[in-house]
C-alpha distance (Angstrom), angle and dihedral (degrees) to the residues before:
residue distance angle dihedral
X1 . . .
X2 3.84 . .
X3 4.31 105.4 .
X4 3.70 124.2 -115.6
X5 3.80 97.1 -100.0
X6 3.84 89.4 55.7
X7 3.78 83.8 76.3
X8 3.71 102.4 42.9
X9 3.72 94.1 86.6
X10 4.06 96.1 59.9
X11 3.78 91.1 64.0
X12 3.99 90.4 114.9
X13 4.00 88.6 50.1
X14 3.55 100.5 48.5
X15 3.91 90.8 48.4
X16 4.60 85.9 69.5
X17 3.57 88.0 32.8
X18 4.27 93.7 67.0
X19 4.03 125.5 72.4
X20 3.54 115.9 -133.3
X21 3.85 126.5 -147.6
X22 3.83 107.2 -86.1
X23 4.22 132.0 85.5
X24 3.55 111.4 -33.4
X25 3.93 88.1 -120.5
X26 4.04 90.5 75.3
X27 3.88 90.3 35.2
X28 3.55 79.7 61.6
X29 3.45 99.1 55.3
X30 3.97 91.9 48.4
X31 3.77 83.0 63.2
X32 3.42 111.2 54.9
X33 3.86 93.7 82.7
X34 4.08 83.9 58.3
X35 3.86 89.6 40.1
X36 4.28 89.5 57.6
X37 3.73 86.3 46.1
X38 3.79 88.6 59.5
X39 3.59 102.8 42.1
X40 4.06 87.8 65.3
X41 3.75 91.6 53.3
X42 3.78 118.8 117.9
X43 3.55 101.2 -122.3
X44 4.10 144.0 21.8
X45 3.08 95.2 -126.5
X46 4.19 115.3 140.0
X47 3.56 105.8 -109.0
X48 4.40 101.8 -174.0
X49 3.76 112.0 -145.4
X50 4.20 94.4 -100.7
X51 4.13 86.5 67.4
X52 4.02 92.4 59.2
X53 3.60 99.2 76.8
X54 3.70 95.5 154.2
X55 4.24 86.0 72.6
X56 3.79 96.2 48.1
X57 3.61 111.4 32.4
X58 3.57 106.7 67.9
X59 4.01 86.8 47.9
X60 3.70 84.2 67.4
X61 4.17 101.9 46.3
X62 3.67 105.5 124.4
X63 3.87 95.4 3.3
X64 3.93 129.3 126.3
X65 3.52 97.8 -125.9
X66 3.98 134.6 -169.2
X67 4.31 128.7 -174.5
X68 3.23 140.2 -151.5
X69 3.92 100.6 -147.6
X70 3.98 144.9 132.9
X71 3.41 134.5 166.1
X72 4.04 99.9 -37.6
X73 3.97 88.6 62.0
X74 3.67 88.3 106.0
X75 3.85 120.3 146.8
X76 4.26 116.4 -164.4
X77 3.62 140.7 1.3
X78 4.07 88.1 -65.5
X79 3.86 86.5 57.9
X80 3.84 93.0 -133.3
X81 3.65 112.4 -174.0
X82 4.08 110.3 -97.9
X83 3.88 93.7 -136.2
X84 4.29 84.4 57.0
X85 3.73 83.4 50.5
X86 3.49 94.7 50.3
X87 3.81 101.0 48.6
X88 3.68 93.0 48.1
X89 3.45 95.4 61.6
X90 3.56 89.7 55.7
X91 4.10 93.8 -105.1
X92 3.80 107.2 164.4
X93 3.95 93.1 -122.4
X94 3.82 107.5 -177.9
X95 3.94 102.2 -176.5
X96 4.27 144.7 -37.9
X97 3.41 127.3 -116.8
X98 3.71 110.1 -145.5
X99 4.07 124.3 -144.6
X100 3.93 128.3 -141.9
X101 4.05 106.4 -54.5
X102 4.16 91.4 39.1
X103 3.81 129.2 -96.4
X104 3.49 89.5 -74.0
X105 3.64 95.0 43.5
X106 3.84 102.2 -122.2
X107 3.90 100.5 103.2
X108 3.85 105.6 110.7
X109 3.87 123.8 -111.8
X110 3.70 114.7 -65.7
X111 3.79 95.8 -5.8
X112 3.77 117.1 135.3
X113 3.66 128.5 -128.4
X114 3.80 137.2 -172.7
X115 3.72 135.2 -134.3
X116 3.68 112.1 -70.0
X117 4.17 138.6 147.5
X118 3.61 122.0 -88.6
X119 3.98 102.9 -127.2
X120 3.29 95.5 -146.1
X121 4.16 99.7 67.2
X122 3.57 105.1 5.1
X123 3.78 84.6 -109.9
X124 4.29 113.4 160.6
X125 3.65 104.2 -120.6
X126 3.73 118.6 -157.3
X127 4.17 131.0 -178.0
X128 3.91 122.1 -118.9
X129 4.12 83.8 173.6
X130 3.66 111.9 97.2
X131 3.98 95.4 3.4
X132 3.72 132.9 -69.3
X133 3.86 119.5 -139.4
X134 3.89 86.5 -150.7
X135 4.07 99.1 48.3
X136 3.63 89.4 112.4
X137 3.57 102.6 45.9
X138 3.46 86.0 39.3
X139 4.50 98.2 60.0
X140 3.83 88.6 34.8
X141 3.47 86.1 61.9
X142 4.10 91.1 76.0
X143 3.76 144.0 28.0
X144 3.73 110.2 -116.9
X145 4.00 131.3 27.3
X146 4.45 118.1 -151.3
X147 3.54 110.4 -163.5
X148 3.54 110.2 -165.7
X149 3.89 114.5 160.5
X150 4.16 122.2 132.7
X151 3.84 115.0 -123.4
X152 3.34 125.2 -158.6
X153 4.29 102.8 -144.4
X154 3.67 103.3 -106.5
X155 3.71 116.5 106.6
X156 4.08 94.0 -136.2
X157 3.83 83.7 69.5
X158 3.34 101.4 94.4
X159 3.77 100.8 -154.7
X160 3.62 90.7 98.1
X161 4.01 91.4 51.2
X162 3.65 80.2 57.6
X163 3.99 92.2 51.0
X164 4.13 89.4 55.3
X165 3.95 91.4 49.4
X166 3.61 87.5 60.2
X167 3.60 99.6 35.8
X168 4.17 85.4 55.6
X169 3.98 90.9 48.9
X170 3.60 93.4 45.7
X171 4.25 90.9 46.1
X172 4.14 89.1 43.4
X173 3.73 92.1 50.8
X174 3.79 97.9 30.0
X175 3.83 90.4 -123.4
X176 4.42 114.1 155.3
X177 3.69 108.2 -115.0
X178 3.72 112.5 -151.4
X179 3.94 112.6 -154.2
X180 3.27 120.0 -154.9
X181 3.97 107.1 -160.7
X182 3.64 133.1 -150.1
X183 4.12 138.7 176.1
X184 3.48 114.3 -70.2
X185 4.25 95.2 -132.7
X186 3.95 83.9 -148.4
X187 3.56 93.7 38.9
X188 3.96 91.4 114.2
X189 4.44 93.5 80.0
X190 3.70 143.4 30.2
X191 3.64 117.0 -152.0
X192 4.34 143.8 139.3
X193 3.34 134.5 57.9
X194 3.85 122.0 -39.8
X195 3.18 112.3 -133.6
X196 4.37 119.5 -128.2
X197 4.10 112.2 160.6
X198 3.56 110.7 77.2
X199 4.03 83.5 -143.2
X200 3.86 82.7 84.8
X201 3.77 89.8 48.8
X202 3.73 116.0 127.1
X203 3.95 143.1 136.8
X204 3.98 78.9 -92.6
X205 3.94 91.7 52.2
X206 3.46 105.5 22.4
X207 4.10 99.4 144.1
X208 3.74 132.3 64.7
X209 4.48 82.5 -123.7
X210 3.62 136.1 114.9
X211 3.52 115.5 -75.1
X212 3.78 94.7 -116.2
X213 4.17 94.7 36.5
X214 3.56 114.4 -162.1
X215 3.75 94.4 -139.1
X216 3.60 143.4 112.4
X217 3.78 120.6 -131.1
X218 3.94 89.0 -104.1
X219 4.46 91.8 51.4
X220 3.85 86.9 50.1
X221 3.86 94.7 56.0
X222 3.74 84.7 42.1
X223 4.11 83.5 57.0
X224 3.40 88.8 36.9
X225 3.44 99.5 62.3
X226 4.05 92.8 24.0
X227 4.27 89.5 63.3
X228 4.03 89.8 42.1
X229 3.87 83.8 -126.2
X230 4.10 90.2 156.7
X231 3.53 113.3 96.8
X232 3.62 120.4 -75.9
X233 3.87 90.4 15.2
X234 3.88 86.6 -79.7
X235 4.23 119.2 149.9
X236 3.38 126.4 -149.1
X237 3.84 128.6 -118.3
X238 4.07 88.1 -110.3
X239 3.91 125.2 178.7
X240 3.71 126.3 -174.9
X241 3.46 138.7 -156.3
X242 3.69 109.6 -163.3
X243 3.28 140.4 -142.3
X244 3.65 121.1 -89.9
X245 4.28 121.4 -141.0
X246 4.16 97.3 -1.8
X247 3.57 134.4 110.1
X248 3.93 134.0 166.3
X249 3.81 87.7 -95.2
X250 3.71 85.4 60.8
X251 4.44 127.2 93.9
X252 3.57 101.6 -144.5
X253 4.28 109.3 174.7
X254 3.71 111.2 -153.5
X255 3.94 112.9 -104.5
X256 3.87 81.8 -145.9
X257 3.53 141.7 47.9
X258 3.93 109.0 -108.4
X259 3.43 92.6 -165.2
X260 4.08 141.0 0.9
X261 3.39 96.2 -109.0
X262 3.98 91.4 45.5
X263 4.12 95.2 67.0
X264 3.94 95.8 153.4
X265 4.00 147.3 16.2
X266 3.89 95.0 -97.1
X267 4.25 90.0 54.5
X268 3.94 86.1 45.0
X269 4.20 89.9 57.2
X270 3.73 93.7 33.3
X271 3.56 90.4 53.2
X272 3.79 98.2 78.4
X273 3.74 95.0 59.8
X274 3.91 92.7 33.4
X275 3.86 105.2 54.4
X276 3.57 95.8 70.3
X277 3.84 87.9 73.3
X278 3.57 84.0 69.6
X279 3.88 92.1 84.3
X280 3.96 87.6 57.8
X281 3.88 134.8 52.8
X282 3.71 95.2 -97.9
X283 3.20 119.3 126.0
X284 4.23 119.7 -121.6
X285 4.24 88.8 -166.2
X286 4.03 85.7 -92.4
X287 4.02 98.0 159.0
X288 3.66 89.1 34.1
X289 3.85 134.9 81.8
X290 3.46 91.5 -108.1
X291 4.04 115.0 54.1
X292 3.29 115.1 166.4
X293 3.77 98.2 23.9
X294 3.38 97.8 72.6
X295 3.48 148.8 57.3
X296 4.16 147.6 -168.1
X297 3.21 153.0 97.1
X298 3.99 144.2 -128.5
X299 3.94 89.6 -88.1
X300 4.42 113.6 84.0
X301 3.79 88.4 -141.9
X302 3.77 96.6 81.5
X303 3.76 95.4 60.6
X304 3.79 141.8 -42.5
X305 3.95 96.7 -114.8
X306 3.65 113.4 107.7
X307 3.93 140.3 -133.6
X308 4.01 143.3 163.4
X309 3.54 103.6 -160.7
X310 4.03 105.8 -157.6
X311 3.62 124.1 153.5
X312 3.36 138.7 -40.3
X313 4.07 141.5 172.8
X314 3.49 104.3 -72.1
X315 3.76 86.2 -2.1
X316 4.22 104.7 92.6
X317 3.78 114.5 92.2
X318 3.53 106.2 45.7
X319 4.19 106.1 39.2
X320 3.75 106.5 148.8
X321 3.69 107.7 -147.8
X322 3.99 91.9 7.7
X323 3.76 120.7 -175.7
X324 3.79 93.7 5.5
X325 3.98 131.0 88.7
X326 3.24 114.1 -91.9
X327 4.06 119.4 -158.5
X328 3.97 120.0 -155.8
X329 3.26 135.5 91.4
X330 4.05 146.9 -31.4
X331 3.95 119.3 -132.3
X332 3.76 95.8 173.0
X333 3.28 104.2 113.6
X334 3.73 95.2 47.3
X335 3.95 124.4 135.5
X336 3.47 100.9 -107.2
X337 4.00 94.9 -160.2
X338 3.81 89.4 53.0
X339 3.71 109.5 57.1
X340 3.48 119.2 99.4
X341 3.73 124.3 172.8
X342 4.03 118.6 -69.0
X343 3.61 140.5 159.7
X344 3.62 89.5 -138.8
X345 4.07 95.1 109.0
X346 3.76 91.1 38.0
X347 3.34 88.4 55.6
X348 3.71 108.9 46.3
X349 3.83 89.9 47.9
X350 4.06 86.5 57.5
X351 3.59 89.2 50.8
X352 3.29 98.5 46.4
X353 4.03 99.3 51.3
X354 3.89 117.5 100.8
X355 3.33 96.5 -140.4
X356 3.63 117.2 41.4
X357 3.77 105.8 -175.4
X358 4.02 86.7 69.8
X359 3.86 96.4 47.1
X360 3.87 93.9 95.7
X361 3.43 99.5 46.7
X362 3.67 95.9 165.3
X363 3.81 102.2 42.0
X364 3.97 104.2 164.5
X365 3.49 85.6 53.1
X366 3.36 103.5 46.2
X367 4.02 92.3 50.7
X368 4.21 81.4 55.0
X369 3.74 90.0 59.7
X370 3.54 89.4 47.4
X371 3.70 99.6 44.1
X372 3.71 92.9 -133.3
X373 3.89 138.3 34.3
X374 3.85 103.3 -119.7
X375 3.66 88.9 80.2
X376 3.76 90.0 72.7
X377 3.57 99.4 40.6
X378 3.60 91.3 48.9
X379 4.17 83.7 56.1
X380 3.74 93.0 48.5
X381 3.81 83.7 48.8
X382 3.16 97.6 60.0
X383 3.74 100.7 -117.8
X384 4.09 122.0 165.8
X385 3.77 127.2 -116.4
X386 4.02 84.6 -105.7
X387 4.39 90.7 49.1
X388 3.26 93.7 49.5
X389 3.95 93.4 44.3
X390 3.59 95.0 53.8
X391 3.63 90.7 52.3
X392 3.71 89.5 68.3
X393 3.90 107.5 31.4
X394 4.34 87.8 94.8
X395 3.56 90.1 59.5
X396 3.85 98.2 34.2
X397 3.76 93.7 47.3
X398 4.32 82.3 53.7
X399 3.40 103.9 48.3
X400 4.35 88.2 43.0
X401 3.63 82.9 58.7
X402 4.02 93.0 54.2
X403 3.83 92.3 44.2
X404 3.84 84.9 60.6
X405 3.73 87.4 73.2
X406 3.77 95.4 66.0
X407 3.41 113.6 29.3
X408 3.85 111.9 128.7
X409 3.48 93.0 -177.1
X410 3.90 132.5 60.8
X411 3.27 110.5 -83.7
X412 4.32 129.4 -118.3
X413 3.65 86.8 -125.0
C-alpha cells in the first residue's frame, strides 16, 4: 500500500478534482480538470470515489476525522476495508457511525443497535439509525466527516436517510463532509410515485424524490443541499469525489453486498419492484438463499414453485412465512441488466389473493414505502399498471426535470 507522503504532493490536483456545495452546473465546471485527467487513463474501468486516494487523503493530513462507513467501505480490487486504509496511513480516525444493517452489515432489517467497538481496529462505533442523543457531541468532536456507504437507488433504502443525517450535523456544526461516490446499480431509470406530504415521511421515505431516484449518493447531496431541504434552509460544506468511467447508461454490479438480504446483482434490480411486498405477508425469499428472487406464500394459488424459508445470516427475525411452504413464483433465472421497476408482481399477487381485505396487511407501512397512500387505493381499486402510471407521469416528469440540475454523471436519457 502506497505511504501517506506518496500523496502529499497531489494537493493542487485534488483541490479541481472535489465538488463543492452549490448547483450542479458550477460543480460541473470544477470537474472538468478531473474529467481531462480521466479521459487519458488506460482503461474504462469504474473506479468509485473510495479507490482515488490520491484526491482525499491529503485533505485529511492533520485533521480529526470521523466516517460514516460499513461493510461497502471497500477501497481496491482486494476490497480492503476503508477505515484499515485510513489508519494505516496514519489518518487520525476518531470513530464510525454505522447505518441500518450495522457497520459490518449483519444487523437485521430495522433492528436497532447501540454504540459499541468494532473488534477489528478498536474503532468507537456509534448509531445514526433510530437517533442518538449524543450525535452532536459526537461530529463536533472532529474536523472533517467521509461518508462512504453504497446505495442501491430506491428511496426505502435507507442509506441515503443516513447521508442527510450527516449532511444536517455537518451543516449545524459547520463540519466539511467528504463524499465518497459510487454507481448507483439502478442508476439507469427513474420511476414511482414521488413522494410530497410529510405524513408519508419516514427513514424509508425520507426525501421529497421519485421512488426509484436516479441518483448516486454524491447527486442526492448535491439535491440535498441544492433544494435547502436541511433544516432551517441551511447547506452543508459538501465535497465530492466522483466517480471515475460510469454513467447512468452503465450496469455496474456491486463488488459488495449492501445489505443481507441483497446477496447478488439480480436481488439488487429486483428489489425496486419487490420491496413493496414488504407491507403484506408475502414472502420476498428472506430465510432462504434466494431473497429477492422469489416470491409466495402459504396459499397454492399464487404459484406452484416451492420454498421453506428458515433462517439465514442476517435473515432470522423477520421471515415472512417461516418454516412453512410457501407457493409463488421463481425469478432466478431473470436478466439481471433488464429489470426495471414494475408493479407487475405486486399486482398479480393482489389479484390472485382470495380474500382481498387481508392482502395489505401492513398498510401504514406500505403507504411509507410508497411515499403516499393512493398507491394502495389505486391497487384495491383495481387500477392497471398503465392507470396507475398515468396517475404519476405530472409529477414524475417534474421532479426528472429538477434531477437534471445535479446530475454529475451522464444521464440515461
Amino acid at each position: 500500500m502506497m505511504k501517506f507522503t506518496l500523496f502529499k504532493l497531489t494537493l493542487v490536483v485534488s483541490i479541481v478534482t472535489f465538488i463543492s456545495c452549490g448547483h450542479a452546473r458550477h460543480a460541473a465546471q470544477l470537474n472538468k480538470p478531473a474529467d481531462a485527467e480521466v479521459a487519458k487513463s488506460t482503461t474504462d474501468q469504474v473506479v468509485p470515489g473510495a479507490d482515488q486516494l490520491a484526491l482525499y487523503l491529503p485533505q485529511l493530513a492533520g485533521k480529526k476525522v470521523g466516517i460514516m462507513g460499513n461493510q461497502t467501505s471497500i477501497v481496491g480490487h482486494d476490497k480492503k476495508h476503508l477505515v484499515d486504509i485510513l489508519i494505516e496511513n496514519k489518518v487520525d480516525l476518531k470513530f464510525a457511525f454505522a447505518p441500518e444493517h450495522g457497520f459490518r452489515g449483519d444487523v437485521e432489517r430495522g433492528e436497532k443497535f447501540g454504540n459499541d467497538v468494532d473488534q477489528k481496529t478498536g474503532l468507537p462505533l456509534y448509531t445514526l439509525y433510530g437517533g442518538n442523543k449524543k450525535q452532536d457531541s459526537i461530529v463536533n468532536s472532529v474536523d472533517v466527516m467521509i461518508f462512504d456507504l453504497q446505495d442501491v437507488g430506491a428511496r426505502f433504502y435507507t442509506y441515503i436517510t443516513s447521508l442527510h443525517h450527516v449532511m444536517e450535523l455537518c451543516a449545524k456544526h459547520h463540519k466539511k463532509l467528504i463524499i465518497l461516490d459510487r454507481p448507483n446499480p439502478n442508476g439507469d431509470q427513474v420511476d414511482g410515485p414521488v413522494r410530497h406530504d410529510d405524513k408519508f415521511k419516514s427513514n424509508v421515505s425520507w426525501h421529497k424524490i421519485a421512488m426509484i431516484h436516479g441518483l448516486t449518493i454524491g447527486e442526492l447531496a448535491m439535491m440535498i443541499n441544492g433544494q435547502k431541504w436541511l433544516e432551517n434552509g441551511r447547506q452543508a460544506d459538501i465535497q465530492i469525489v466522483k466517480v471515475q468511467n460510469w454513467d447512468h447508461k452503465k450496469m455496474y454490479s456491486l463488488p459488495v453486498i449492501p445489505s443481507p438480504s441483497l446477496p447478488n446483482h439480480l436481488s439488487v434490480r429486483l428489489y425496486l419492484s419487490l420491496c413493496l411486498f414488504e407491507g403484506t405477508d408475502i414472502s420476498v425469499g428472506r430465510g432462504t438463499d434466494w431473497p429477492f428472487q422469489v416470491l409466495g406464500y402459504t396459499n397454492p394459488v399464487y404459484g406452484s414453485f416451492t420454498f421453506t424459508p428458515g433462517e439465514r445470516h442476517g435473515m432470522a427475525k423477520h421471515v415472512e412465512g417461516k418454516d412453512v411452504i410457501n407457493y409463488g413464483v421463481d425469478l432466478r433465472a431473470l436478466d439481471p441488466d433488464s429489470q426495471k421497476f414494475t408493479l407487475k408482481y405486486i399486482l398479480d399477487f393482489y389479484q390472485k389473493t382470495p380474500d382481498k381485505s387481508t392482502f395489505f396487511a401492513r398498510p401504514e407501512f406500505f403507504d411509507k414505502l410508497a411515499g403516499t397512500d393512493q398507491l394502495r387505493k389505486q391497487i384495491l381499486a383495481g387500477k392497471s399498471e398503465e392507470e396507475i402510471r398515468a396517475s404519476w407521469a405530472n409529477d414524475l416528469a417534474s421532479y426528472k426535470h429538477m434531477r437534471k440540475k445535479y446530475l454529475l454523471y451522464p444521464d440515461f436519457e
